[in-house]
TORMITOR-696915 format. One record per residue: x, y, z of N, C-alpha, C, O in turn. Coordinates in pm, whole numbers, plus 50000, padded with zeros to 5 digits. Example, Ala and Ser with C-alpha at 12.3 -4.5 7.8 and 13.67 -1.06 7.14 Angstrom:
! TORMITOR-696915
513194943150780512304955050780513204967050780514244966850846
512854977550708513674989450714512905000350787513415011450804
This chain:
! TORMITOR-696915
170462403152650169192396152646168092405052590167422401752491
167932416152654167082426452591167222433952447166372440952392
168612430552397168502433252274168432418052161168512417552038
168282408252253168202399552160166602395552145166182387052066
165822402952234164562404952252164032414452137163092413752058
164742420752156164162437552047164212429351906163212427951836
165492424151872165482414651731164542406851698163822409151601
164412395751779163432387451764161872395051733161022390351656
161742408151814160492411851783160472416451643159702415751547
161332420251664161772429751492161792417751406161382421951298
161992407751397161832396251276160652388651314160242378651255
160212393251402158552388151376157712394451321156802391151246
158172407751377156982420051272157362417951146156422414751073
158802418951076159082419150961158252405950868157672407350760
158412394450938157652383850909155962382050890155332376650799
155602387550988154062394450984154032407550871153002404250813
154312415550827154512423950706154902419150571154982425950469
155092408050582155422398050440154292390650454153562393350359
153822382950521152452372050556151162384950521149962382150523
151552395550498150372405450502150252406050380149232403750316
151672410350326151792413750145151082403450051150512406849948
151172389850099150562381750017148962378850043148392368849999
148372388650120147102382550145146022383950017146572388049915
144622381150004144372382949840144022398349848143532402449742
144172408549956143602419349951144712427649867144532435649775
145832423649924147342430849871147272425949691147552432449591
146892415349703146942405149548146372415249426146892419449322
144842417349498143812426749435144362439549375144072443349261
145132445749454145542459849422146542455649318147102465549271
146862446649276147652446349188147232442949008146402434848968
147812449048952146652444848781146352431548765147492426848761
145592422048753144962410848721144222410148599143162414148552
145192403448568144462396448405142852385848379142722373548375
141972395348368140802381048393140392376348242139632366748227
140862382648143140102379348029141532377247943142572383847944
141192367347880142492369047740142022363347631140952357147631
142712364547536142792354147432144042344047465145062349847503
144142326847454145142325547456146322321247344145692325547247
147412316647291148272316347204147562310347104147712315746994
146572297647108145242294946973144362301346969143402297446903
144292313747037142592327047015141802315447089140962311147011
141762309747193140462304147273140812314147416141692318047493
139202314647379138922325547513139342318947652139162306847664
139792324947741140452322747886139552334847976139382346947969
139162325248049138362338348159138702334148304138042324748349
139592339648378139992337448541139422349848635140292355748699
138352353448647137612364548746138452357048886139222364048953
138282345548915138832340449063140492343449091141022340649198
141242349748973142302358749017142252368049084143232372649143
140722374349090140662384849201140662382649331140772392449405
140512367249396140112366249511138792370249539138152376149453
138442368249622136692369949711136372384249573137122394049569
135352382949489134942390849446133782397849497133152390149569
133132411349489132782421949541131312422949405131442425749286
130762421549438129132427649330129492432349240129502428549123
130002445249309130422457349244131312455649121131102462749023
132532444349120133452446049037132942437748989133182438148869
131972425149031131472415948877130362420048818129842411948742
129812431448832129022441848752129992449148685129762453148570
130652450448720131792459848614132352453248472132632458548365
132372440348516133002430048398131732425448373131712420848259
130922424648415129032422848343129172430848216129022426248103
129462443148247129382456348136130132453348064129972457247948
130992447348090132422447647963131612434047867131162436947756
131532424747900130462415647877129752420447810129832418547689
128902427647858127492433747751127772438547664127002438747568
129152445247658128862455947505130062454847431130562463447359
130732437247468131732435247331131762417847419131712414547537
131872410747299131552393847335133142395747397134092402847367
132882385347499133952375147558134262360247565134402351547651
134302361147458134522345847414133202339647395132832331747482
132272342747271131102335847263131522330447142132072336047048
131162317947159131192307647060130672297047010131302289346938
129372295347046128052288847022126522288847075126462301147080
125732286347102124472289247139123892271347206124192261247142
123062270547335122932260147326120852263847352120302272647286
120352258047421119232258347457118882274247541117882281247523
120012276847631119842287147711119832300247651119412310647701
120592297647479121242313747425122712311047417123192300347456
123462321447362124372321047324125482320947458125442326947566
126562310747396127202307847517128632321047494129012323247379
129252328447609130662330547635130862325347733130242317947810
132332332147722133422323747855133302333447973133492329048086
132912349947949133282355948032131822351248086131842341948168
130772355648057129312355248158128942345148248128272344848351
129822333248154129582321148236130762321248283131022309148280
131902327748335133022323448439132212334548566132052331648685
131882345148510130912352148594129132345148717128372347948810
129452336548627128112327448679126692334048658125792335048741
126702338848514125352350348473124732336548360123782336448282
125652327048392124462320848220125002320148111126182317748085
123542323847998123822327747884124082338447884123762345747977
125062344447727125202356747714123592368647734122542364047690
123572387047819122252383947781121022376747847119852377447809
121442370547938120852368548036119902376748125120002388948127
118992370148198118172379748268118782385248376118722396748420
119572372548425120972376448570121572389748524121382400648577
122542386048384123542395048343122652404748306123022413548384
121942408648258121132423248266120932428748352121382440048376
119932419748448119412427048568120802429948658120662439548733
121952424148663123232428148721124022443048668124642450548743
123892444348569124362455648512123072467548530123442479148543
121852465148530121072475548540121442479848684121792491248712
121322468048788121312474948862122592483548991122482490149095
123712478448902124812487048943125202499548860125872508148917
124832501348729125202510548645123722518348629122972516248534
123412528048741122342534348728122362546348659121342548848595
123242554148655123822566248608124522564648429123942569448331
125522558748424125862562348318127032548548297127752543548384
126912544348138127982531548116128782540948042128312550747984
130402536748048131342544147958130782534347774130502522447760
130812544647675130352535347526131802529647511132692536947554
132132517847456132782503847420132262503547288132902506147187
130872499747295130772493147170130322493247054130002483846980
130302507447034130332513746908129102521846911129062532946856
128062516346978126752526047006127282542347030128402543447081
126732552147004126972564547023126582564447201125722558047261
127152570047229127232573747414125612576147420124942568547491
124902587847339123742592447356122762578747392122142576047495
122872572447283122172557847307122162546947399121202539447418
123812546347482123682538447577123232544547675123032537447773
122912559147690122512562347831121132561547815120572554647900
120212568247701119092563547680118912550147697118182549847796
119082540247668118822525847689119302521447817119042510447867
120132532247879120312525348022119422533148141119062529148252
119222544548078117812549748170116622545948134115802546748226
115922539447966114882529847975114962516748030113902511648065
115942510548043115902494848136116502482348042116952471348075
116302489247897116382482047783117862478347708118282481847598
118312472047787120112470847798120082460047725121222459247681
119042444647655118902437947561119282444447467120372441447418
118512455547408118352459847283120282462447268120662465347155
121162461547357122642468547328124022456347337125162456847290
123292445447424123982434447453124572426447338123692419947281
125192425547311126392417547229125722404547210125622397747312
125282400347110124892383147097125582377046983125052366346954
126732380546894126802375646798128002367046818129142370546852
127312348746779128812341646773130202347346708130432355946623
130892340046773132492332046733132152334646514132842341846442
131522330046491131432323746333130692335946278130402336546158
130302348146385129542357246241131112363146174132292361146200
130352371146075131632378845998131632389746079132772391846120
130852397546119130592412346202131342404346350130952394046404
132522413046390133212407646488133212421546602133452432746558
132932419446747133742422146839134132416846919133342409946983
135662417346962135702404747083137142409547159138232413047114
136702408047279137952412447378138692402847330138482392547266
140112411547401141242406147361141582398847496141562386847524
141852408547562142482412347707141802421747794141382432647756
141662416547927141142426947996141622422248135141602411348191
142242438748184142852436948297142882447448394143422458348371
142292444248507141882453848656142792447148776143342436648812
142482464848818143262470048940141992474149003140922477648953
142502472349157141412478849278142502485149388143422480049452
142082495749382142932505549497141822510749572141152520049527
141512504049707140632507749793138692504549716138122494049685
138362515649712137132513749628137302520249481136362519849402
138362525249451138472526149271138912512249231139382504149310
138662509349063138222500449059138852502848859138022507348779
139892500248823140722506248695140992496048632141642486248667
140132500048466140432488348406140942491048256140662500448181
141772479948235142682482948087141792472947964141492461648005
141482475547857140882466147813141102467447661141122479147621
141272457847569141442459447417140562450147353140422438347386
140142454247289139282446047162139642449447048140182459747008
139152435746971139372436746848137742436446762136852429446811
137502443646646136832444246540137182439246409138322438446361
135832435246345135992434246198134432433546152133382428646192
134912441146045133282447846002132862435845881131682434945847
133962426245817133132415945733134222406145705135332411045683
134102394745702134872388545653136322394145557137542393345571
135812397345501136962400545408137122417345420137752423945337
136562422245517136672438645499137812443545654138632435945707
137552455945688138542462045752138642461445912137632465445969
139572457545985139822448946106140992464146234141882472546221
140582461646281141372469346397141162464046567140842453046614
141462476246627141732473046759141402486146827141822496546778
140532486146961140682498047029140952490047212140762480747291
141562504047182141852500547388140742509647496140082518647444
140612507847596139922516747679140222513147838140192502747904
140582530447872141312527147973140092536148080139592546748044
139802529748211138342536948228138642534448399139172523748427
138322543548510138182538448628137122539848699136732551448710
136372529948763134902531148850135032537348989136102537149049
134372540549020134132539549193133132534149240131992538149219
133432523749312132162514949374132322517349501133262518249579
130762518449503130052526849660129422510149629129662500149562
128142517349763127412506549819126392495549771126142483549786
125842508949688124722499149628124952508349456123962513049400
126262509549397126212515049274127742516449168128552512249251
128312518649082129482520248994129012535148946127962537848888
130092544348987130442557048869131242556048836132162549548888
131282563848699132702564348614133472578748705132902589248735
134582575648728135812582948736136282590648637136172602848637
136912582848534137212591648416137322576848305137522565048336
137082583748156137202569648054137622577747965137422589847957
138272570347892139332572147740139312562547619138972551047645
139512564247537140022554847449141282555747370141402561447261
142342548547447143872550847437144182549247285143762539047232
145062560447190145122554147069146752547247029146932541346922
């Protein structure tokens, strides 16, 4: 009897340790795809793959936002529309939300993305003036940047993200791809960079 006791406990815990694995906290730590292109190049944006999102990490994808389009592809009354700012719930691209969201988690320093020289985004992120750097150009210009893919991990409060874009400097001129592989640490009221790269 007492060992058919010990079992039973033992396949309840085991059962409770599986009911744990799937909770969205376990989910989180795992890489999540929030941005893509999909098989016709229309932008796909799922942030609610993360489960309960955190300030912190939708300031993080604010930034990715700001300094290479995510799916912008027209302009209506508000400004230019993407998929990522508005799956974010910031608006228009560029926004006063999506600015004032990125100013005020990225007080220190943004990793450069988007072609600006580093010197310049920190200057513009210690004057306030994060417009002057924000990405506004449709779907239809010839001057292209535009995520491809972008995909985060959260291990505790780091916060690791894989991300590729694509460029093209003119219609008919020269086209590539860079990756950047970068990890945050989100504290309380802020994002530092960990370490950033640009994978070749």
């Amino acid at each position: 009897m007492l060992v058919r006791n010990g079992t039973r406990i033992r396949f309840v815990a085991a059962l409770a340790l599986v009911a744990l694995s799937l909770t969205p906290v376990a989910y989180a730590e795992k890489e999540v795809v929030v941005f893509y292109l999909d098989s016709q190049h229309r932008p796909v944006a799922k942030p609610e793959r993360f489960g309960q999102m955190s300030e912190g990490i939708k300031a993080i994808l604010a930034m990715y936002a700001l300094q290479i389009g995510g799916g912008c592809e027209g302009n209506d009354e508000a400004g230019l529309k993407c998929e990522l700012t508005k799956a974010l719930g910031l608006g228009a691209q560029c926004s006063k939300e999506h600015l004032q969201l990125v100013q005020s988690w990225f007080k220190k320093e943004m990793p450069p993305m988007s072609g600006y020289p580093e010197q310049t985004i920190q200057r513009v992120l210690k004057s306030g003036d994060l417009e002057s750097i924000c990405y506004n150009q449709p779907y239809t210009a010839t001057r292209q940047q535009i995520w491809e893919i972008i995909r985060v991990k959260k291990e505790n409060n780091l916060v690791s993200v894989d991300a590729i874009s694509h460029w093209t400097a003119s219609a008919d001129g020269p086209s590539g791809q860079n990756r950047y592989s970068t990890t945050y640490r989100v504290e309380e009221n802020g994002v530092t960079i960990v370490s950033h790269r640009k994978v070749q």
